[in-house]
C-alpha positions in Angstrom: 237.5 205.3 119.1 235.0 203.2 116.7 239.0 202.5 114.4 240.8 201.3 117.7 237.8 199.4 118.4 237.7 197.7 115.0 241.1 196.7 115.1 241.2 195.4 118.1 238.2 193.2 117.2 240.2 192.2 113.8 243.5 191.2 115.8 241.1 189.0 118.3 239.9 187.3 115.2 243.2 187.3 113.8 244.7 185.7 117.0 241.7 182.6 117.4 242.6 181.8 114.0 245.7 181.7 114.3 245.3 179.8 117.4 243.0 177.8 115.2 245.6 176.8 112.6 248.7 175.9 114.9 246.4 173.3 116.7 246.3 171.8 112.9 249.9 171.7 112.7 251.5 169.1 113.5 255.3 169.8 113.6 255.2 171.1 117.3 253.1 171.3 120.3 251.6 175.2 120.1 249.2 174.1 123.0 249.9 176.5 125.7 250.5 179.0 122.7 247.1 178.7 121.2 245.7 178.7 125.1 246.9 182.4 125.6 246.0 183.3 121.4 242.2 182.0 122.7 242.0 184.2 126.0 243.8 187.2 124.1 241.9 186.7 121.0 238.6 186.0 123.3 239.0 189.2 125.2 239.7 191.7 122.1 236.8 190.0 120.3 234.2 190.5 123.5 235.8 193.8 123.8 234.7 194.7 120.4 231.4 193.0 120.8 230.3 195.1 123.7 231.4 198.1 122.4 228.8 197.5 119.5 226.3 196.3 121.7 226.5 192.8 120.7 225.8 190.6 123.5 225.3 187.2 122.5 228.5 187.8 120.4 230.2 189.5 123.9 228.8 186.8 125.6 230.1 183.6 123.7 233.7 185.3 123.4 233.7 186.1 127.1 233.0 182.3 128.0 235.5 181.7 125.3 238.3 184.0 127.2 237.0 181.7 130.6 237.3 178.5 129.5 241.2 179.7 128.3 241.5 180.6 131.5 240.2 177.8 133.1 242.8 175.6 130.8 245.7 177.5 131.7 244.9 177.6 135.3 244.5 173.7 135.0 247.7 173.1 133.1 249.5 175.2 135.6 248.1 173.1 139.0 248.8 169.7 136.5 252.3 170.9 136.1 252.8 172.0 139.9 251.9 168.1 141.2 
């Protein structure tokens, strides 16, 4: 279990960084790309976090995962008008 939880972890990092990088580039808009790479890379990172009893960790990546949320939810009701 303590393997599948590590990776896990790894491929949230992996995925904010990513996430990270394309809102550098400057050849496209990745927005709504890096929006889901934040709540998926969020998620996986909190995941890890409270597996390892890391709250404040859990606890800023879980309000990391929200706020993706929140953006998606608001570019979805933007897009609806």
């Amino acid at each position: 279990m303590t393997i599948t939880m590590d990776l896990l972890g790894w491929s949230g990092s992996f995925f904010i960084i990513l996430s990270y990088s394309l809102t550098l580039s400057k050849q496209r808009d990745f927005t709504k790309t890096c929006k889901y790479l934040n709540l998926f890379g969020g998620a996986l990172v909190a995941l890890n976090c409270y597996y390892y009893s890391a709250m404040p960790s859990f606890i800023t990546n879980a309000m990391w995962s929200g706020i993706a949320i929140l953006s998606l939810f608001k570019t979805q009701n933007v897009n609806r008008s």
